[in-house]
C-alpha positions in Angstrom: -30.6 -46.3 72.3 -30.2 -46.8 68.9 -31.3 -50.5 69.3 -34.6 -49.3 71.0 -35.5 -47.1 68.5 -35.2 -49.8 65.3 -36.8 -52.4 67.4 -39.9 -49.9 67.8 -40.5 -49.5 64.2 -42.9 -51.8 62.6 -41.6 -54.7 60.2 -38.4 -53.2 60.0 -37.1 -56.5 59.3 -38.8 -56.0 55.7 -36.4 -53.5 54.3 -33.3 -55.1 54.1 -34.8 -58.1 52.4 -36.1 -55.4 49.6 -33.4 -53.5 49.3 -30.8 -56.6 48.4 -34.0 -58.1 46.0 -33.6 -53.9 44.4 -29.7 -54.0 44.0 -30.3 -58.0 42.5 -32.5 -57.0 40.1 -30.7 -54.1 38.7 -27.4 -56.1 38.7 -29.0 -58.6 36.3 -30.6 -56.0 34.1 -27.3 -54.5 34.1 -25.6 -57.5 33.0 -28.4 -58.2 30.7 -27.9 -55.1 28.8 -23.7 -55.5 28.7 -24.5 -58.6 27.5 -26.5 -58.6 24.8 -25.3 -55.1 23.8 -24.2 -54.8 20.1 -20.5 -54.8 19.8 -20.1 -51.6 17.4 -21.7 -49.4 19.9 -19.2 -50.7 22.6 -16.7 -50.2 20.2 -17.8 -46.9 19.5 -17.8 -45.9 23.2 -14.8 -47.3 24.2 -12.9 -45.2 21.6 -15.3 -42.2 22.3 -12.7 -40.7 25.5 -9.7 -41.3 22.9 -11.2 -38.9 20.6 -10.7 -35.2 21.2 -10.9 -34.0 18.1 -6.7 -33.1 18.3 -5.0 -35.0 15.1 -2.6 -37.8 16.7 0.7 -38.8 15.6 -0.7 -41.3 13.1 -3.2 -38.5 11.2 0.5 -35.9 11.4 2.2 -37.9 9.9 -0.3 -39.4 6.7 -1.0 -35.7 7.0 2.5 -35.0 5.9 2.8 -37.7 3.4 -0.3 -36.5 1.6 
């Protein structure tokens, strides 16, 4: 049934071909953008989860030092 009803619709054979040319063309802007990205911003994210705003062992203890 199923069959049938895809081989009625009109140049159905065209959206496959655009969607792969869609997900192409936004993987290479993707890897574009990692790539020419400037490294103190990828820096900056990468530590961005890390930082909670809680002091870590490290700050306690120049903390105590001080």
């Amino acid at each position: 049934m199923y069959k049938e009803v895809l081989r009625s619709i009109h140049n159905i054979e065209v959206w496959p071909l655009i969607s792969v040319i869609i997900f192409f063309i936004f993987f290479l802007a993707l890897l574009w953008w990692a790539l020419t990205a400037k490294q103190a911003f990828i820096k900056r994210m990468s530590h961005l989860p890390l930082e909670d705003g809680t002091p870590t062992i490290t700050d306690a203890t120049n903390q105590l030092e001080v």
